[in-house]
C-alpha positions as CSV (number, residue, x, y, z in Angstrom):
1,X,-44.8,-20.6,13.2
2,X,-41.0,-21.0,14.7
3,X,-39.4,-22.2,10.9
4,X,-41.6,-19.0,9.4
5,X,-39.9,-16.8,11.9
6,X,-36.5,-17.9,11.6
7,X,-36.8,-17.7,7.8
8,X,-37.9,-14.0,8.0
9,X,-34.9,-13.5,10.1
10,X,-32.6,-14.7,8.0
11,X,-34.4,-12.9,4.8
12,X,-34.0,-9.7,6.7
13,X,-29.8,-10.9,7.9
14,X,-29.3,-11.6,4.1
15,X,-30.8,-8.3,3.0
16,X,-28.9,-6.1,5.6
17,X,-25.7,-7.9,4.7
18,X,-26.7,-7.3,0.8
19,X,-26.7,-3.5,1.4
20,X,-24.3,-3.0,3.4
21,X,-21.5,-5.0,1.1
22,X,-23.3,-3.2,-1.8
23,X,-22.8,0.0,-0.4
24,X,-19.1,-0.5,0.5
25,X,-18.5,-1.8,-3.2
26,X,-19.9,1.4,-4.0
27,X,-18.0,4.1,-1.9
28,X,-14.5,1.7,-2.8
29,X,-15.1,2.7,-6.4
30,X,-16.0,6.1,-5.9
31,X,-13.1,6.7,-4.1
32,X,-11.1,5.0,-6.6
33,X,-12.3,6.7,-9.6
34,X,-12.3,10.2,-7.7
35,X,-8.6,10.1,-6.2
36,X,-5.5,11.5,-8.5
37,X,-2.3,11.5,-7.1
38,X,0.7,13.0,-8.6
39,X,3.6,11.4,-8.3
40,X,7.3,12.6,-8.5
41,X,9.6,9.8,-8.7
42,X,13.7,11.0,-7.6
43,X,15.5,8.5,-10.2
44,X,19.1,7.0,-9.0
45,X,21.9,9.6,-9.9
46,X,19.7,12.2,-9.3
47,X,22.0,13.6,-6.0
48,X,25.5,12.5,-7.4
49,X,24.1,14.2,-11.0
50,X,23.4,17.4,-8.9
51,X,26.8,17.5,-6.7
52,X,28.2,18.0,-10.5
53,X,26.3,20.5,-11.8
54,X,23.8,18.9,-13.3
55,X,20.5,20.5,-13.4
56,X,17.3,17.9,-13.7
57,X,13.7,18.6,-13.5
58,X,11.9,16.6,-11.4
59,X,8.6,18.9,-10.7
60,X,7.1,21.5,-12.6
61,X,7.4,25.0,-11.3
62,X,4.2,24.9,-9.9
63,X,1.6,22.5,-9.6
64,X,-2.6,22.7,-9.1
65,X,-3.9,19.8,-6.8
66,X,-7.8,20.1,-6.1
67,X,-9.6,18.7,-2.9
68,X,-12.7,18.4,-4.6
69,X,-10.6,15.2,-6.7
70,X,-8.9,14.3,-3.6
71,X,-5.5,15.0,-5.3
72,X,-2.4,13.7,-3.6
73,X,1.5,14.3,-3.8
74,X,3.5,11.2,-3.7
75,X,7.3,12.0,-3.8
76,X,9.3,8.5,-4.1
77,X,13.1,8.5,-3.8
78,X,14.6,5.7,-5.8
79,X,18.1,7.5,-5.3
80,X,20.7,6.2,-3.2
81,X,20.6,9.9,-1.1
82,X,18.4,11.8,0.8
83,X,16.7,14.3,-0.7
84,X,14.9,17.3,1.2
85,X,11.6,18.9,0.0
86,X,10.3,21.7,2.2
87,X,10.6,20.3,6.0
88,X,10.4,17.4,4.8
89,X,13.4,14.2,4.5
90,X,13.0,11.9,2.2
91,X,15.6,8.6,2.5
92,X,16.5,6.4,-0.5
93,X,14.0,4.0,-0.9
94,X,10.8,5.8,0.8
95,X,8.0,7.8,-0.2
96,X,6.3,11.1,0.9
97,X,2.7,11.3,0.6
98,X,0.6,14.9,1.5
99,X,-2.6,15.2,1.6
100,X,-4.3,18.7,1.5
101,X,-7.2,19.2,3.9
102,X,-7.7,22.9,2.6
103,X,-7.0,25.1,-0.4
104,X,-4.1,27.5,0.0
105,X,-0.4,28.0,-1.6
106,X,2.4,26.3,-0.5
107,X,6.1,26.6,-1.6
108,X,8.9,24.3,-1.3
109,X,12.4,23.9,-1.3
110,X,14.2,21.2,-3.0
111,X,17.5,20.0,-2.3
112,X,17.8,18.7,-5.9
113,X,16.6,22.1,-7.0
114,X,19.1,24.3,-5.4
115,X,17.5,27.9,-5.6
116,X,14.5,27.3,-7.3
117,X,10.9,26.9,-5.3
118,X,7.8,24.7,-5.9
119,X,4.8,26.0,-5.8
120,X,2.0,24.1,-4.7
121,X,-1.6,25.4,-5.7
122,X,-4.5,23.5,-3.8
123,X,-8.1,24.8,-4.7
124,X,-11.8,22.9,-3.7
């Protein structure tokens, strides 16, 4: 009766285990195939093309992120400067990445984009 018992045991171990990776698989690819990001890359140049007069456009006027697809805005500076959007600093060689918890309208600033605003549209 003890080898019967210890073979239901590890019958039920295996099939917990079974689930739970199967389950895990399952929400990794859900998540995967649900989440956009949009991502703004600053190229190098962009701040000494700007000092000069130079006008560049890295971002649309306005742009429509969703929560429902778990939309995400990933700003990477590849320049060799800072570059401000909104509150926020970006330095050469980071990124910025927001995530919206609710829907509202958001504009920002761009040092790149001297007098000019993005707007930031975030619906469910």
């Amino acid at each position: 009766m003890g080898r019967q018992r210890v073979a239901i045991v590890w019958a039920a171990l295996a099939l917990v285990v079974g689930l739970g990776l199967g389950w895990a698989v399952w929400l990794l690819h859900e998540t995967q195939t649900t989440a956009r990001s949009y991502i703004v890359r600053v190229p190098p140049g962009t701040a000494a093309r700007s000092a000069v007069g130079a006008q560049g456009e890295l971002f649309p006027q306005q742009l429509e992120l969703k929560l429902s697809q778990y939309d995400t805005l990933i700003v990477r500076n590849d320049d060799s400067e800072p570059v401000t959007i909104g509150p926020y600093r970006i330095e050469p060689g980071q990124r910025f990445v927001q995530h919206y918890a609710g829907p509202g309208t958001f504009e920002l600033v761009c040092s790149v984009h001297a007098g000019k605003r993005l707007r930031i549209v975030v619906t469910r």
